[in-house]
C-alpha positions in Angstrom: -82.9 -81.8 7.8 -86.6 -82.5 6.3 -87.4 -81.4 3.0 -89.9 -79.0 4.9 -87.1 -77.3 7.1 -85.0 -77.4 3.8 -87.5 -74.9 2.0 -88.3 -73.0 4.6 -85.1 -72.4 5.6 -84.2 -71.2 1.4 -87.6 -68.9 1.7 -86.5 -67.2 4.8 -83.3 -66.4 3.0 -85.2 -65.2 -0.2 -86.9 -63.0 2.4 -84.3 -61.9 4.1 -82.2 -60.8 0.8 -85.7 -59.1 -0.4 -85.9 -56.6 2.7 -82.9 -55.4 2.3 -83.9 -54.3 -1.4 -87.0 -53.1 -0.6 -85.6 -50.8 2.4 -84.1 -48.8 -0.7 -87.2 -48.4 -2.7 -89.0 -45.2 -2.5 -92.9 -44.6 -1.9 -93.2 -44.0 -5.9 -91.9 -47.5 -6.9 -93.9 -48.9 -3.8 -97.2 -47.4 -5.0 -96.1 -48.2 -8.3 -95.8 -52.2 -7.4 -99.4 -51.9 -5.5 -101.1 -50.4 -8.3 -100.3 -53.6 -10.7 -101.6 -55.9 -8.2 -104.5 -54.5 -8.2 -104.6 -54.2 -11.7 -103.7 -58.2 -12.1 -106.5 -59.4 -9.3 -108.7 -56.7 -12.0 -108.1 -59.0 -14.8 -108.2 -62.3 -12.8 -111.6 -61.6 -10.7 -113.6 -64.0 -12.4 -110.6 -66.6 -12.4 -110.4 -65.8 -8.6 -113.9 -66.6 -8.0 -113.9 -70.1 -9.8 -110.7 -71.2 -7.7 -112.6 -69.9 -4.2 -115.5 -72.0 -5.4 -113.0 -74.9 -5.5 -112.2 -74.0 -1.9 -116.1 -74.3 -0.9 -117.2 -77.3 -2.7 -113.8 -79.1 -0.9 -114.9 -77.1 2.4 -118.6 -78.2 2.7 -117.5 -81.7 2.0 -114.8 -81.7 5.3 -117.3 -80.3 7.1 -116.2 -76.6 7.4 -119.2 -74.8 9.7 -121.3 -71.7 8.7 -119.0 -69.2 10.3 -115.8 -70.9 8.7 -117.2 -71.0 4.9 -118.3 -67.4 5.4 -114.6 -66.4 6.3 -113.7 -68.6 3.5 -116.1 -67.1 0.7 -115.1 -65.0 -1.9 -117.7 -63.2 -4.3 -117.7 -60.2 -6.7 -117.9 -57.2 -3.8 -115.5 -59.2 -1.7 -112.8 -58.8 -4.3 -113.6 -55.4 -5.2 -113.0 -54.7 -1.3 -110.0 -56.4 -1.8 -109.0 -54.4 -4.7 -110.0 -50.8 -2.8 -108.4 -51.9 -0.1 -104.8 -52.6 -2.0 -105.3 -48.9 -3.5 -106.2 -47.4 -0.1 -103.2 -48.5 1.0 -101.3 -47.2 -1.8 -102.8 -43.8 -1.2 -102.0 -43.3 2.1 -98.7 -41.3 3.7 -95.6 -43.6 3.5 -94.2 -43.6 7.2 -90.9 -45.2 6.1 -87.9 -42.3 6.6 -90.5 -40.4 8.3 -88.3 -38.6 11.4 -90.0 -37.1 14.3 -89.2 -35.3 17.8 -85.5 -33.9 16.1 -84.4 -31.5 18.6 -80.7 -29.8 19.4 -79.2 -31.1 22.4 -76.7 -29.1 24.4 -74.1 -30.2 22.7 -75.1 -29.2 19.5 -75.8 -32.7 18.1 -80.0 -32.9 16.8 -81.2 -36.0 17.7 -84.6 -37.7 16.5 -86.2 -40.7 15.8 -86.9 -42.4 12.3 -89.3 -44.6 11.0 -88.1 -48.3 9.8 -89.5 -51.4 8.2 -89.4 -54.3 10.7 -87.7 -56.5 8.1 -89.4 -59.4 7.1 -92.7 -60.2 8.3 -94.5 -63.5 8.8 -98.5 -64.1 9.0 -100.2 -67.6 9.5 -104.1 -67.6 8.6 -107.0 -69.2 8.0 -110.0 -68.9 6.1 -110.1 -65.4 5.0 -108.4 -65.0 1.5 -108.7 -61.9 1.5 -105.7 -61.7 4.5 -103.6 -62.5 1.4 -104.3 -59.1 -0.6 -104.4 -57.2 2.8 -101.1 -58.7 4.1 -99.3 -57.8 0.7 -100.0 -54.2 0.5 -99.3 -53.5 3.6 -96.4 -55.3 4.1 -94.8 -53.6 0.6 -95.9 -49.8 1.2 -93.8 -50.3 4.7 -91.2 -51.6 3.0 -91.3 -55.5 4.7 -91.0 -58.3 2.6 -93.8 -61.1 3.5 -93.7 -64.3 4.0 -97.5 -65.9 4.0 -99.1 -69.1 5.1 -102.6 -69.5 4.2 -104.6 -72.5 5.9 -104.9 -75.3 3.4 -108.8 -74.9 3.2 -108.0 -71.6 0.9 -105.2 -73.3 -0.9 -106.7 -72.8 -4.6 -108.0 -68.8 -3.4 -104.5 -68.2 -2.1 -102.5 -69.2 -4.7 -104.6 -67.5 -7.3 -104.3 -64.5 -5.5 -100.4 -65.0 -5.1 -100.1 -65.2 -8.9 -101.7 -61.7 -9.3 -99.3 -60.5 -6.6 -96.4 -62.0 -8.6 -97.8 -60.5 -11.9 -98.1 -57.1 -10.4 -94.3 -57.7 -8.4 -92.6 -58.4 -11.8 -94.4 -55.4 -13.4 -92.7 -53.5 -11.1 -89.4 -55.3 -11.2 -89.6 -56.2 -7.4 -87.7 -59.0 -5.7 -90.8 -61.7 -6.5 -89.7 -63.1 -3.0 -90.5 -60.0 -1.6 -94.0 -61.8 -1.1 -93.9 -65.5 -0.3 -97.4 -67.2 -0.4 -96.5 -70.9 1.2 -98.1 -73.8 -1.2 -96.6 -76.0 1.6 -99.6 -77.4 3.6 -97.7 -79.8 6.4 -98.1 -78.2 9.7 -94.5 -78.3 9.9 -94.3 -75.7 7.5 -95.5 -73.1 10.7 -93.6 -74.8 12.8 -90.4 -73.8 11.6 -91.8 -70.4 10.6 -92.4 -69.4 14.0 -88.9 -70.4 14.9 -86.2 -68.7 12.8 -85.9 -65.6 14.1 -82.8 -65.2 11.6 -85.2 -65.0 8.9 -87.9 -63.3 10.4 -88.4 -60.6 12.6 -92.5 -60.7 14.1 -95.5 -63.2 13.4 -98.9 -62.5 13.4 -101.2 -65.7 13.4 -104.4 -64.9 12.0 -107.6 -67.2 12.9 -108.6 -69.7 15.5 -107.9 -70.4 19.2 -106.2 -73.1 18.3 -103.9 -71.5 15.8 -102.7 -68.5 18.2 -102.1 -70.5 21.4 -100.2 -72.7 19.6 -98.2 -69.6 18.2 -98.0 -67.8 21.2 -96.7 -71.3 22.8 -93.7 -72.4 20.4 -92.4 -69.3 18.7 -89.3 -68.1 19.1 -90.1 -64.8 16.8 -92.0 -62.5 18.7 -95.5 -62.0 17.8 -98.8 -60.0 17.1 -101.8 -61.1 18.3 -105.0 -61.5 19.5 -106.6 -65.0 21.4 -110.5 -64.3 21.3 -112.9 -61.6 19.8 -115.7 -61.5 22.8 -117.0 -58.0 22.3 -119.7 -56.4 24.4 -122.2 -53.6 24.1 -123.9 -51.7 27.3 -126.8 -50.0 26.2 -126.8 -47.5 29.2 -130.1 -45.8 31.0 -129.4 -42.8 28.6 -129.3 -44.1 25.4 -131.4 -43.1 22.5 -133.6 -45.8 22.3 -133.2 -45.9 18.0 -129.7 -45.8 18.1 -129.3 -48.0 20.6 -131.4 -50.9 18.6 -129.8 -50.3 15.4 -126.2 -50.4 16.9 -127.1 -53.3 19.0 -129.0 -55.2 16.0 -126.2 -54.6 14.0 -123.1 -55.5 16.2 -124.7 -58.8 16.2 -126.2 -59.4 12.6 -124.0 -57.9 10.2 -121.6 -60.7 10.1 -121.5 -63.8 12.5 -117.8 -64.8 11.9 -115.4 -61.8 12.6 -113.6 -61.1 15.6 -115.6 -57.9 16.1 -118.8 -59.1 16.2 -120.9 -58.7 19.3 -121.1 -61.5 21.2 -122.8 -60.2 24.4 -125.2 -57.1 25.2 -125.6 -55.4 28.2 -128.6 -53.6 28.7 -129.3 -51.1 31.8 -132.2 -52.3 33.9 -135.1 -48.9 33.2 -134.5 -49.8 29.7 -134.6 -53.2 29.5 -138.5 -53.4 29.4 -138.9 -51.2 26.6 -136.1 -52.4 24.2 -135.4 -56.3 24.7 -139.1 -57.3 23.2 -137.9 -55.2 20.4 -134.5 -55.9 19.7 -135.7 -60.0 20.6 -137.8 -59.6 17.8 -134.8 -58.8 15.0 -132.6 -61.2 16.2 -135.7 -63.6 16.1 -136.0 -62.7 12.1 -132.4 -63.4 11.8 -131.8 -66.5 13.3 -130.3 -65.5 16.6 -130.4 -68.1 19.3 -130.7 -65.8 22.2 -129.0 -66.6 25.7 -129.6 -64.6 29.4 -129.8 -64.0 32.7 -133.0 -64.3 34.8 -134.2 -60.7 34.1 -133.2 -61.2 30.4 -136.0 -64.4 30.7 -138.6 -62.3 32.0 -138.4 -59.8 29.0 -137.7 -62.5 26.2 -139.7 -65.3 26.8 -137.7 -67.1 24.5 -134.3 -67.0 25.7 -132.7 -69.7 26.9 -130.6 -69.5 30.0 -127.0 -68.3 30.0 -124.3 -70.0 31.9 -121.4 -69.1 33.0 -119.7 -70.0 30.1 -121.4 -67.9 27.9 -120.1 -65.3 29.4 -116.9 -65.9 28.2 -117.6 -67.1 24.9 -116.9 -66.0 21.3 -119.7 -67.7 19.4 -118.4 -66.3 16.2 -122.2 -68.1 15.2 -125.9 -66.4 15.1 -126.0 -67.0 19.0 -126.0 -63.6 21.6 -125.4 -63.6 25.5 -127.4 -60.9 27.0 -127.3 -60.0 30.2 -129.6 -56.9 32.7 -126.8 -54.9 34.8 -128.0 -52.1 37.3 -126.4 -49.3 35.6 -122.8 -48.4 34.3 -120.7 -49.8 37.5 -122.2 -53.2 37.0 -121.9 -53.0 32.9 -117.8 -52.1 33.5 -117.4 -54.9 36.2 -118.6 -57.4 33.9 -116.6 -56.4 31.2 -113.7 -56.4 33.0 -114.1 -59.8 34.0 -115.0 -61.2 30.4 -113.9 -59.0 27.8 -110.9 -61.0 25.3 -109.9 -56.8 25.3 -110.8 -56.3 21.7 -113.4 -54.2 21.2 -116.1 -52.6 23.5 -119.0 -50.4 23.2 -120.9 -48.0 25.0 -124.8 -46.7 24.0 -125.3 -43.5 25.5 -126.0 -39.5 25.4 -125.0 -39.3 28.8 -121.4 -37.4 28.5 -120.2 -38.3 31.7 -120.9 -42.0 31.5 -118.9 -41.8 27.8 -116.0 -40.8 29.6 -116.0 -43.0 32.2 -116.5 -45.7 29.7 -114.0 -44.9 27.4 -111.7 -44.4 31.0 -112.1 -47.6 32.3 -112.6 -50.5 29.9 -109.3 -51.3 29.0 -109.7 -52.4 25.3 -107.8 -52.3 22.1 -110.9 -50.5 21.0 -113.5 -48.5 22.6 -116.1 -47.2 20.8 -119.1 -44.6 21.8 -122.5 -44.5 19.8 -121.4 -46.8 17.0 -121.2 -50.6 16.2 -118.2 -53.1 17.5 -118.7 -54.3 13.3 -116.2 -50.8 12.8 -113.3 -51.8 14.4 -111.2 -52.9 11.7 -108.3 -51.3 9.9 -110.3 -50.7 6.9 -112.8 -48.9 8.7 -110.4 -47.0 10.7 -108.9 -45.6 7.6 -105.8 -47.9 7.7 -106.4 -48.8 4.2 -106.5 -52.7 5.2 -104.9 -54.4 8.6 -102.8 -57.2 9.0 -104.7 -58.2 12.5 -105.5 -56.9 15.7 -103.6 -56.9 18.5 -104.7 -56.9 22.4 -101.4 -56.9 23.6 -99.7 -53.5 24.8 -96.5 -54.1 23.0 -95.4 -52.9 20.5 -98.9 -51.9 18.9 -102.3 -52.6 19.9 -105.7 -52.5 18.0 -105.7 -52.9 14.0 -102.3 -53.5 12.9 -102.0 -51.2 9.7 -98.8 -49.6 8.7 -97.2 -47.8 11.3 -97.7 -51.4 13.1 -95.1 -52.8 10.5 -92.8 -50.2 11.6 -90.4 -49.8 14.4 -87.9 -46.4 15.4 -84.3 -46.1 15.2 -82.3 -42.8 16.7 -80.6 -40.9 14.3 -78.2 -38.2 15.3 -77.5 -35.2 13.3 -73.7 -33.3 13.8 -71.3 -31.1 12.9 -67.7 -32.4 14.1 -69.3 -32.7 17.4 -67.0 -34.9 19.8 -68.1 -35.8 23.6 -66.0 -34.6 25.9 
């Protein structure tokens, strides 16, 4: 056995032993634990910040592109967000022990259904060291111990913040294993991760295309995911012509390297003249290389064409794919062809063609009147997420708590004996 093998193989036992201490602790001690990591990323902000600029300077040098150093960078509102968001989760209802649908049977036995921690979870990510924080909190409120693997670009961010988690652990006088941050940066580290399913019970890989198929591929632990992030916006016939620029402008804009950035607007034909010269204009200011069909080019002079492959692209850069459809039928049809199932959104005051929307685009998220930038777990009031997942089972959309969770029966009797 490697050496690698050999220390994963003693931190998915130190996981292992921790879940089963933390399924006894209650929602006060778990609040408790999550209130002095906050408190210790408090006190070690600035000490953060100098370690993520570590990670930069190393970053620019290998190369790292726009939309990767953005994921990567940490600054003063960042880890305040962080910090909110570890708090946010610490405030909201505990669903472990929670039990639901109890109902009296005919044979006098109540039978319901109770909420559980899924055990020990494991998350592989890139970039974003603020997944670190997120993954944490959520993992300890549901009662799960972690087990963490940060890409090695974020090595100094991530183990920074793992100190402040261990501060805040030992506070508390929780298991310190009950969240492992990895300082092991071989790729065979994830490669035995995803396949001890003695150890632990789900992965969710967090970052590139690369990264997930290769999950998806090899693990023998089931797992939480999403592939791509290509996100659309129809701005229909009967939008409102301000909301639909500012929604549209914003999807796109706001921040090039998420998952739930825009990547490609739809625009109904009788408004297309009025609003593409306007919205080509902001994207101009910004940056935004702009891609489209043959009607797009008549509008926006200078758009380039879009291929076929644009379509089906997640630029995660300042680049938009925009495309004239007849009306609602046409906007749907394309979605369904193209759409990674993340996030879709419809413009529109038009009732009817909401619900029709919202019927038939099949996506973890569907959103009416508002930006595809607000589908995230924060934003959705899960306090942080762990991910998103476009798969049906066993959760879909932002993975917050109840995501960590699974159901056990419970049966409540009396002396009760089946005859």
């Amino acid at each position: 056995m490697t050496d690698v093998n050999k220390a994963m193989e003693t931190i998915g036992q130190q996981a292992r032993n921790a879940a089963i201490e933390l399924a006894r602790s209650n929602t006060n001690e778990k609040n408790a634990a999550l209130e002095n990591i906050a408190i210790a990323l408090e006190d070690k902000s600035s000490f953060l910040l100098s370690e993520n600029k570590k990670d930069l300077v190393v970053g620019e040098k290998n190369g790292l592109d726009d939309a990767l150093l953005d994921r990567l960078a940490l600054n003063q509102d960042r880890v305040d967000s962080m910090i909110e968001g570890i708090r946010q989760v610490a405030s909201l209802p505990d669903p472990i022990g929670e039990i639901s649908d109890l109902k009296y049977q005919p044979s006098g036995i109540q039978v319901g259904k109770m909420r559980v921690p899924l055990g020990v979870v494991g998350i592989i990510y890139e970039s974003r060291p603020n997944v670190t924080a997120d993954a944490a909190a959520l993992c300890l409120k549901s009662g799960n111990a972690a087990v963490l693997r940060g890409g090695s670009e974020a090595i100094h961010s991530n183990k920074a913040i793992a100190n402040c988690i261990r501060q805040g652990l030992v506070a508390s006088e929780f298991p310190e294993a009950s969240v492992q941050v990895l300082e092991i940066t071989d790729r065979a580290a994830v490669g035995r991760m995803i396949t001890m399913p003695e150890y632990i019970d789900v992965i969710i890989p967090r970052g590139g295309k690369g990264l997930i198929e290769r999950v998806s591929k090899e693990a023998r632990v089931p797992v939480i995911k999403h592939l791509d992030g290509i996100c659309h916006v129809y701005i229909d016939e009967y939008a409102d012509f301000d909301k639909a620029v500012s929604i549209a402008y914003n999807a796109k804009a706001q921040r090039y390297g998420t998952c739930n950035t825009m990547e490609t607007l739809l625009v109904a034909k009788p408004m297309a003249r009025e609003i593409l010269p306007v919205l080509a204009s902001n994207y101009e200011e910004e940056g935004v290389e702009m891609r489209g069909c043959e009607l797009t080019q008549d509008y926006i002079t200078q758009a380039k064409p879009a291929t076929e492959e644009d379509w089906a692209t997640e630029y995660l850069a300042p680049v938009i794919s925009i495309k004239v459809v007849s009306g609602i039928d046409e906007a749907i049809e394309h979605i369904q062809k193209y759409s990674s199932s993340h996030t879709d959104a419809i413009v529109t005051e038009y009732y009817t063609n909401a619900r029709r929307f919202i019927a038939e685009v099949d996506s973890s998220s569907v959103i009416v009147n508002a930006s595809t930038r607000f589908a995230d777990g924060f934003e959705y009031g899960l306090g942080a997420e762990i991910g998103i997942s476009t798969d049906k089972f066993h959760v879909r959309g932002p993975v917050g708590l109840e995501g960590l969770t699974s159901q056990k029966y419970v049966v409540f009797g009396d002396g009760q004996i089946r005859i």
